[in-house]
C-alpha positions in Angstrom: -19.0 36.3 5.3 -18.5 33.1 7.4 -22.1 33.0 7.8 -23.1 33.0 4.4 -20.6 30.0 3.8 -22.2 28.2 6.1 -25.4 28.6 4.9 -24.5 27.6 1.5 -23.2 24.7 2.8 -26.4 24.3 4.5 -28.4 24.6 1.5 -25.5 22.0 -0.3 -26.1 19.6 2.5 -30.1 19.7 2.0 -29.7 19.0 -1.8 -27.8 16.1 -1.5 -29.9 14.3 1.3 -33.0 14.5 -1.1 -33.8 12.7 -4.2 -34.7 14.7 -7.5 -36.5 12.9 -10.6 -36.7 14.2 -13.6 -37.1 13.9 -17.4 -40.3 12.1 -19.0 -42.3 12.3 -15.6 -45.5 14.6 -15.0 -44.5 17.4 -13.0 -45.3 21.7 -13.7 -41.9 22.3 -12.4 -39.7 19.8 -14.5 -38.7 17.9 -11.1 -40.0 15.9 -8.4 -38.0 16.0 -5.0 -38.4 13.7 -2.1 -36.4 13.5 1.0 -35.6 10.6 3.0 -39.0 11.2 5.6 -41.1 11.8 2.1 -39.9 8.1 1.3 -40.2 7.0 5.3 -44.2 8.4 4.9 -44.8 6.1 2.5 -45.4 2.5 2.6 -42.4 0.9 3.4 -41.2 -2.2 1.9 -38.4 -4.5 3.5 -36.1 -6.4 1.6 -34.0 -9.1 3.7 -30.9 -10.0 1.2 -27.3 -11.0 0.9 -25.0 -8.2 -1.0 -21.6 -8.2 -2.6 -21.3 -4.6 0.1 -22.8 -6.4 3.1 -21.7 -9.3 5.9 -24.9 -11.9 6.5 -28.6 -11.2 5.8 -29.1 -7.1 5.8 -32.6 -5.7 6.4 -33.4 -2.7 4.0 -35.9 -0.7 4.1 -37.3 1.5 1.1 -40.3 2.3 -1.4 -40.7 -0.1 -4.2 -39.1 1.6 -7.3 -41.9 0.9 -9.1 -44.3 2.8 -6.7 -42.2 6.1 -6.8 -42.2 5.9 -10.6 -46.3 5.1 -10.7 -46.3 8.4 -8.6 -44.6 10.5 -10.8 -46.0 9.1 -14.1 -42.8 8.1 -15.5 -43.3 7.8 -19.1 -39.5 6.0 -20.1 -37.7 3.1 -20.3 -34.9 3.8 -18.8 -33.5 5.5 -15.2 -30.3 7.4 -15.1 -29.6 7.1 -11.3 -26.5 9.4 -10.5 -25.1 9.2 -7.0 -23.6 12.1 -5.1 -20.1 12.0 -6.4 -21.8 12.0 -9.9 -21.1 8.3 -10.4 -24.4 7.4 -12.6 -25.8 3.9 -14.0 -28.7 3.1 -16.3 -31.3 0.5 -14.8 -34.0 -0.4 -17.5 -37.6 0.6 -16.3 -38.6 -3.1 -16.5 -36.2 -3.9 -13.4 -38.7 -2.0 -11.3 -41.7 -3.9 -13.2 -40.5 -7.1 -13.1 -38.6 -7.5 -9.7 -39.3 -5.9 -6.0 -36.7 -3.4 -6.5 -36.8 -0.6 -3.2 -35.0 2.9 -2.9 -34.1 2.3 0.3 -33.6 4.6 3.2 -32.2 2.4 6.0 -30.4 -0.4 6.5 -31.0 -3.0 9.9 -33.1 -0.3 11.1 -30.7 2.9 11.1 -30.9 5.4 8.7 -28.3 5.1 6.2 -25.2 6.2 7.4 -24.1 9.9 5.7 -20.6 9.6 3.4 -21.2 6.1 2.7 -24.6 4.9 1.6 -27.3 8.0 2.0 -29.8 9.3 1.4 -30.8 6.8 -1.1 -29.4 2.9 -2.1 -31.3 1.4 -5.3 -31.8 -2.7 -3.7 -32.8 -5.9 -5.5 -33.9 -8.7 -4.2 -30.9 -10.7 -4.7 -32.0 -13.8 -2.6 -35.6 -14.0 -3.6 -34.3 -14.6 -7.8 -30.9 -16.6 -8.3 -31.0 -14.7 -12.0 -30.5 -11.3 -9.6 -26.8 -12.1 -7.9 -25.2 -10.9 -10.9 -22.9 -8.3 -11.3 -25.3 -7.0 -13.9 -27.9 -5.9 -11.3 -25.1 -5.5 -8.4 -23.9 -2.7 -10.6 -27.3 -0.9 -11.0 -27.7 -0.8 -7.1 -26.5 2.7 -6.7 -25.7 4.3 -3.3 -25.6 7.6 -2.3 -28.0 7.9 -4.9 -29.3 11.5 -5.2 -30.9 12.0 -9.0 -33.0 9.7 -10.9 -33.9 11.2 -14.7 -36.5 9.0 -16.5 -35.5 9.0 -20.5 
């Protein structure tokens, strides 16, 4: 008995460190998963940016947004990010065209830290476009983000 509640727990655990896309995306079995080392084998991008949730300059590292969605052939205009807790947020399509948005998988070089930002934080470039440090697009950065659904 104990070992079947660990291993659901297990199996709990491994769900909520990956991230799942779905909706209008082209995919034979509805959903699209990647887990933080699928994001890590891709090209990274690093985004060097003040935050509201940050002290100083913090170095992130991700996958452009728009690069994930390219490889999924999102088809929407708008993301429905939901984080772990099930705390979700819209973030119109066009953020990811028109600004270097990253999911992002560490944070000054460490993975993000489990319970408070992983597996996945949604970044803009805040200091690259004064129209971004706005609370606006501080509220579509989602952390602990674990489902994206393309509508």
């Amino acid at each position: 008995m104990i070992a079947i509640l660990v291993f659901g727990a297990s199996v709990a655990r491994a769900e909520d460190q990956q991230l799942t896309i779905t909706g209008k995306i082209t995919s034979i079995h509805g959903s699209i998963y990647f887990s933080p080392g699928d994001m890590a084998a891709s090209t990274p991008v690093e985004v060097i940016t003040r935050s509201p949730w940050t002290t100083g300059k913090t170095r992130f590292r991700g996958v452009l947004l728009r690069d994930i969605l390219d490889k999924v052939e999102a088809a929407g205009t708008v993301l429905k990010a939901t984080a772990v807790d099930g705390y979700t947020v819209e973030i119109p399509i066009s953020d990811a065209e028109d600004f270097e948005v990253i999911i992002a998988y560490k944070m000054d070089g460490e993975w993000l830290e489990d319970g408070v930002y992983a597996p996945f934080w949604i970044i803009y470039p805040y200091d690259t476009n004064k129209e971004l440090a706005q609370e606006k697009y501080y509220g579509r950065s989602i952390w602990q983000l674990t489902k994206l659904a393309v509508e």
